[in-house]
C-alpha positions in Angstrom: 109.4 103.6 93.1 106.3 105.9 93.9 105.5 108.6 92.4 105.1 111.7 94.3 103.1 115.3 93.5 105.9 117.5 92.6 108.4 115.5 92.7 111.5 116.0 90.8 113.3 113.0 89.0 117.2 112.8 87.5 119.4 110.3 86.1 122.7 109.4 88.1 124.7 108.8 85.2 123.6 109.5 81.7 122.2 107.2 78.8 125.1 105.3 77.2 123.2 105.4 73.9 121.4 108.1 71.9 118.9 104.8 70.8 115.2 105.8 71.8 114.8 102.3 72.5 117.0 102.6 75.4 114.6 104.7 76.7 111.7 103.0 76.3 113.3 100.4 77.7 113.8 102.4 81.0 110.6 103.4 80.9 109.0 100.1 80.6 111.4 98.8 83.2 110.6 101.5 85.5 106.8 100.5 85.3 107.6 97.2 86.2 108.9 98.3 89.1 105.9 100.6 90.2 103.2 97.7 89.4 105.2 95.1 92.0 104.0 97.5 94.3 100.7 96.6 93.7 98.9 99.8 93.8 97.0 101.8 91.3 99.0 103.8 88.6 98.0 107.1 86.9 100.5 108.2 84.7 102.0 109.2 81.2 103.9 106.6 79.0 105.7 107.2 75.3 103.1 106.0 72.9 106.2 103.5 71.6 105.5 101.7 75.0 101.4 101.2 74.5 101.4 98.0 73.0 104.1 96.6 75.7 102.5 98.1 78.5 99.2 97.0 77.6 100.2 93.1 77.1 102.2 93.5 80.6 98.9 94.5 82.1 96.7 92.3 81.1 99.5 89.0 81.4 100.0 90.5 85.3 96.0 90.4 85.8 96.2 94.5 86.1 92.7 96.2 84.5 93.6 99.5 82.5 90.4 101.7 83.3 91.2 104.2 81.0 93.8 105.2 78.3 93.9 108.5 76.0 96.3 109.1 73.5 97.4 113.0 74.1 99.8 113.5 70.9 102.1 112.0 68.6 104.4 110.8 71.4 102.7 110.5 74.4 99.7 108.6 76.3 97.8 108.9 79.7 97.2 105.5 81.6 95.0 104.5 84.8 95.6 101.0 86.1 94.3 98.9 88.9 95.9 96.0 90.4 94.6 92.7 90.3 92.0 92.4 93.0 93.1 89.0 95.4 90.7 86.7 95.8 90.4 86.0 99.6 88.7 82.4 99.1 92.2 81.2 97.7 94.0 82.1 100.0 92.3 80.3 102.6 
């Protein structure tokens, strides 16, 4: 899924569970996703998701190029994809 300036996104059916985690888990999921895509990601992330997001970078070969914590709850992210080497591919 790419993101898109002004783009506007909605569930199709609601959570099942009030549990945060769920969310997270979304979230997290969601990311996934995005980086199988395999191009640079600029966006915001719960702060509950840092530590996971960060080990999913660096065990996928992505670089994070800059992170900021903005509050209590949230945190900006900039990640590039891992660059391919062309000599082993040949």
């Amino acid at each position: 899924m790419k993101e898109a300036d002004g783009a506007s996104w909605g569930l199709v059916t609601p959570f099942l569970t009030d549990d945060e985690m769920f969310a997270f888990g979304v979230e997290f999921g969601m990311l996934y996703e995005q980086m199988k895509l395999g191009e640079p990601i600029e966006s915001t992330f719960h702060l509950e998701n840092q530590d996971r997001i960060t080990l999913m970078a660096s065990r996928l070969g992505w670089t994070i190029e800059e992170m900021e914590v903005l509050d209590e709850d949230w945190f900006s992210c900039q990640m590039a994809p891992p660059v391919e080497n062309s000599s082993e591919s040949s």
